[in-house]
N, C-alpha and C positions, 0 to 999 in steps of 0.2 A: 694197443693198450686202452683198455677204456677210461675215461674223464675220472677224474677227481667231483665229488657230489660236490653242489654249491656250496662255499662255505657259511655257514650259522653264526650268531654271534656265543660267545663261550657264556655257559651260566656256570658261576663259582655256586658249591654250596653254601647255605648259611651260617652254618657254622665255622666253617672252612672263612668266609667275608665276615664275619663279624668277629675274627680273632686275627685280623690283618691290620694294619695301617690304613686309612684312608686311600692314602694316594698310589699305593701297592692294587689294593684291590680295584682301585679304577685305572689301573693298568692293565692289568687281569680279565678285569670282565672288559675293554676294550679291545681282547683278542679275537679270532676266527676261528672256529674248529672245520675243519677239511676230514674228509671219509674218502679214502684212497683204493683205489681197487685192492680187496680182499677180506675189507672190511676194516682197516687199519686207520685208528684216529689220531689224526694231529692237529696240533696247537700252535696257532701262527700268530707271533704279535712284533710288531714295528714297522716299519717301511718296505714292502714288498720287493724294492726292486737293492737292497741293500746287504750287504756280505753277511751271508747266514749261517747261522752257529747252530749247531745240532746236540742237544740236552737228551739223553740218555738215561731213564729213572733206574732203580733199583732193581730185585724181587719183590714180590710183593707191594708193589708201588703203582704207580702213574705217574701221570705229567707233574701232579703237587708234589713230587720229590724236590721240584725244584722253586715252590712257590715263594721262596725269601730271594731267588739268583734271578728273574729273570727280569724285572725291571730295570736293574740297576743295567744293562745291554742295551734294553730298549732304548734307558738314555743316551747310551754313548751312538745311538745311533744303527744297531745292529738287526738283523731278521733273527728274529727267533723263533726254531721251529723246536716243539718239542712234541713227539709221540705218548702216546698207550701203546706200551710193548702188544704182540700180540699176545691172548690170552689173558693181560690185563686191564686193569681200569675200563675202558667200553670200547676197546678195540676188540676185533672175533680173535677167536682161538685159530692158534696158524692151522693152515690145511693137514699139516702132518708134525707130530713131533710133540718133546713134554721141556724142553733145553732152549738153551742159548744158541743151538746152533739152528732150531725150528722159526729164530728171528729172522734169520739172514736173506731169506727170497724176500718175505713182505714188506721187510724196510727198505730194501735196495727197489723195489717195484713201487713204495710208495716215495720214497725221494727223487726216484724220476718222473714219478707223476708231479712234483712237487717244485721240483731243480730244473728240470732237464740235463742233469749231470755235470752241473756246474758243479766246479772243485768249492768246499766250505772247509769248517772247523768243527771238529764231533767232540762232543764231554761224554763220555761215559761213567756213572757213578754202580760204584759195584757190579750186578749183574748186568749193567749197560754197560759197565768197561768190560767185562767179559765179551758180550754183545758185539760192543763195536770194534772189537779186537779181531774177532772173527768174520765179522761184515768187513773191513775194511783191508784184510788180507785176502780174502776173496773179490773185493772190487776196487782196487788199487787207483781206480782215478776218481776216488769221491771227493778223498778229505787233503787237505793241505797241511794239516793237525790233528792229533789226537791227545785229547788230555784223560788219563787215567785216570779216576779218583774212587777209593778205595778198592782196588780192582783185588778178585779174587783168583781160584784159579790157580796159584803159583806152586800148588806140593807145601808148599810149608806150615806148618803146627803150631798152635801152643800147647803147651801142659793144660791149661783148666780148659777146656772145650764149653764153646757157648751153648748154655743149654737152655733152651727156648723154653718155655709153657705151652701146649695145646689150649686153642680154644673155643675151637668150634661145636666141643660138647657137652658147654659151661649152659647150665639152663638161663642164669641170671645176668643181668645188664652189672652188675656191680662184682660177679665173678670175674666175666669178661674183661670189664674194664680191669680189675686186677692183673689178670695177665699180659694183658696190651702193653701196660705201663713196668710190669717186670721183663716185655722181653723189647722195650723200646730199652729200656735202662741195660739191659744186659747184653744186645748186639750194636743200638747204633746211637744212642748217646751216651756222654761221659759223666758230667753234669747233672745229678738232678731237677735242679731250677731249671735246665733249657726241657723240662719235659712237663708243656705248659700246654692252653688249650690248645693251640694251635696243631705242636704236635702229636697232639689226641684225636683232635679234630682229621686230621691228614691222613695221618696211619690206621686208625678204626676203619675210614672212610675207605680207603685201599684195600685190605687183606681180606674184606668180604667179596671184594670183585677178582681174585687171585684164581686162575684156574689151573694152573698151571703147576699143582702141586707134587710133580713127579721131578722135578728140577734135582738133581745130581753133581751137574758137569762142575761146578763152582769146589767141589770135593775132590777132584783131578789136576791134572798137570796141565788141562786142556791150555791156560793161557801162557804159562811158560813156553809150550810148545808152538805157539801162535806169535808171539813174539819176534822172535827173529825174520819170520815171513811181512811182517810190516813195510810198506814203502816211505810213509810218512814220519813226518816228523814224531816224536813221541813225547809226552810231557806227561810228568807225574805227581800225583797229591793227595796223600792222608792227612789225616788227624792224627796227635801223637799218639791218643790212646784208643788208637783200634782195635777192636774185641779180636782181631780175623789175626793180628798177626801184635798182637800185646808184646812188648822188649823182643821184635825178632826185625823189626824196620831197617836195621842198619845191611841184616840178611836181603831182603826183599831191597832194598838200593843196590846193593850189591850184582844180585841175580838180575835186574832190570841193566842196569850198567853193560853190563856184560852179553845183554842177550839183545835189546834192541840194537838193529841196524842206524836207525838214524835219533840218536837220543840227545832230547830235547833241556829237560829239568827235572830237578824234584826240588820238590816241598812238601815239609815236614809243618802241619799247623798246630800249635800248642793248645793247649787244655778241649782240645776236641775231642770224641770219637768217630764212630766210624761215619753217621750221618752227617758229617763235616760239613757242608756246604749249608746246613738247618743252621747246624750248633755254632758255628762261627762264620754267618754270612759274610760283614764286610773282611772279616782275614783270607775269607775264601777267596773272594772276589778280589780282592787284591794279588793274589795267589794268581788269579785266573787268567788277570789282565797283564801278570807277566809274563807269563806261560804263552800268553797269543799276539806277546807286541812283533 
């Protein structure tokens, strides 16, 4: 296997750091960024040689899916590794494939560049719980945990279907922005007020680096199906007002109940959506830290 490129030190965007915390962003920008054989970027920050948590962003995301969760680890002492799915943020487009399922060589080839296969703890958030559902049923000795969070995937509906905005063939910066902010409000915050610079700043800054625009599988059974094939522990956590599965949660508890082998928890967090982990960091985190005691 060929080396991991040296790591660089991480540079945050500007606006992305000037709509942070102080002591958030010099957490942040005291991170590493590591280039994995195949061209696959991750994000390392805490104590190298220290039990490492594995952060899994979205669709249309990157590593800043997690930029409000990951210091609060740092503290406790944790490795945090978080990826650019391939095909997003500035990691390369996988060798083959437009899904969830075209993650599963380059991440399992970059965490052993990264691990050497030591057993960790994986958070998948949406298209990263799809992700790591099917990375970690295929490579059964990675994770010691898996925490689902707003995972899709399972067959099940709502009546009003989220209906996104197009916007990549808006001529105007203020069009644009219109849409960003209808379809951050419409799939993954609940809240108006939590849709502030920050998460302007994040999500703008992501969906232009999105290549991967043929994605599907999240519309299938694929995760229900993957489920029961888990070794690991399983832990689970939405927001209550998730666009993906709005008054059907008790359903989706149910089906998980039912279907994982080795089932861990769930957590319900109140007045969130689906970007849960943005829109109610410390309830997340609290969430998360009991999810992994």
């Amino acid at each position: 296997m060929s080396p991991i490129q040296k790591g660089e030190p991480i540079t945050l965007e500007p606006n992305i750091r000037a709509a942070l915390p102080g002591d958030v962003a010099q957490v942040l920008a005291g991170g590493v960024q590591y280039v994995t054989p195949g061209g696959m970027v991750w994000h390392g920050f805490g104590p190298v040689d220290a039990p490492a948590l594995i952060l899994l962003h979205g669709g249309s995301g990157s590593w800043t899916h997690w930029v409000r969760n990951i210091a609060p680890w740092v503290a406790k002492g944790r490795r945090v590794l978080v990826p650019d799915l391939p095909g997003f943020g500035d990691s390369a487009a996988p060798p083959s494939g437009w899904d969830a399922d075209a993650m599963v060589a380059p991440l399992q080839q970059g965490f052993l560049a990264l691990k050497q296969n030591e057993q960790t703890d994986v958070v998948g958030f949406s298209f990263g719980a799809m992700t790591a559902a099917l990375w970690l049923a295929q490579h059964p000795g990675v994770a010691k945990q898996l925490v689902m969070v707003g995972a899709p995937g399972l067959g099940l509906t709502v009546p009003d279907r989220v209906a996104l905005k197009a916007w990549r063939h808006l001529r105007t910066a203020p069009e644009q922005e219109a849409a960003h902010r209808h379809n951050l409000l419409t799939l993954m915050l609940h809240k108006p007020e939590r849709l502030d610079a920050l998460a302007m700043a994040v999500h703008t800054g992501n969906v232009v680096r999105d290549r991967m625009l043929r994605r599907r599988l999240s519309q299938t059974l694929i995760v229900a199906e993957t489920l029961p094939l888990l070794p690991c522990m399983v832990h689970v956590i939405y927001g209550e007002f998730d666009a993906l599965y709005r008054g059907r949660l008790n359903e989706v508890q149910a089906l998980m109940r039912q279907t994982v082998p080795r089932w861990g928890s769930w957590q319900v967090i109140g007045g969130a959506g689906h970007w849960v982990q943005f829109e109610a960091p410390e309830a997340f985190h609290e969430a998360l830290t009991q999810a992994l005691l």
